[in-house]
C-alpha positions as CSV (number, residue, x, y, z in Angstrom):
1,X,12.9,-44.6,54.9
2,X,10.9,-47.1,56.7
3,X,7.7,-46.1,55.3
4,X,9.0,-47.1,51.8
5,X,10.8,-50.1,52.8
6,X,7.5,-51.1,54.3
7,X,5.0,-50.3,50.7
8,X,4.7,-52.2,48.2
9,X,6.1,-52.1,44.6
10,X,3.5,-51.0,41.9
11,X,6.0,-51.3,39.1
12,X,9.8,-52.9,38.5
13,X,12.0,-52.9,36.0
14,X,14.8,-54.8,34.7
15,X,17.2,-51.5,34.4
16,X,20.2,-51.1,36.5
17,X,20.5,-48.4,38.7
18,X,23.8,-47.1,39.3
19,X,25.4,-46.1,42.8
20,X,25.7,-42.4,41.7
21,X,27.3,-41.3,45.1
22,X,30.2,-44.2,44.6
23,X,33.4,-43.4,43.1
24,X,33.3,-46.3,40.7
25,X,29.3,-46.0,39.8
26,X,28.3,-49.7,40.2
27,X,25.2,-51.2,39.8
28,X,23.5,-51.5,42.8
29,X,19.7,-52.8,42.0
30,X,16.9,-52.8,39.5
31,X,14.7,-50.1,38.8
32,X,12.3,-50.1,41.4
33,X,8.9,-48.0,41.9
34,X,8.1,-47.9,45.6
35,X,4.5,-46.5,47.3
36,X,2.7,-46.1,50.7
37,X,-0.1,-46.7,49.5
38,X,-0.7,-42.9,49.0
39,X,1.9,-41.2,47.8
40,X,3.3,-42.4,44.3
């Protein structure tokens, strides 16, 4: 996970994204596009 903590964000949004694994399914950030710089 480093590597994409690390890139850079080629395109956000301001959608929720929703904590499918949690019981209660909060929101838990905006729509985020991540990339190394390679992979997309």
């Amino acid at each position: 996970m480093r590597y994409l903590r690390n890139g850079s964000v080629p395109a956000a949004s301001g959608s929720a994204v929703h904590d499918v694994l949690g019981p209660a399914r909060e929101p838990i950030d905006g729509l985020h596009l991540l990339t190394d710089g390679e992979w997309f």
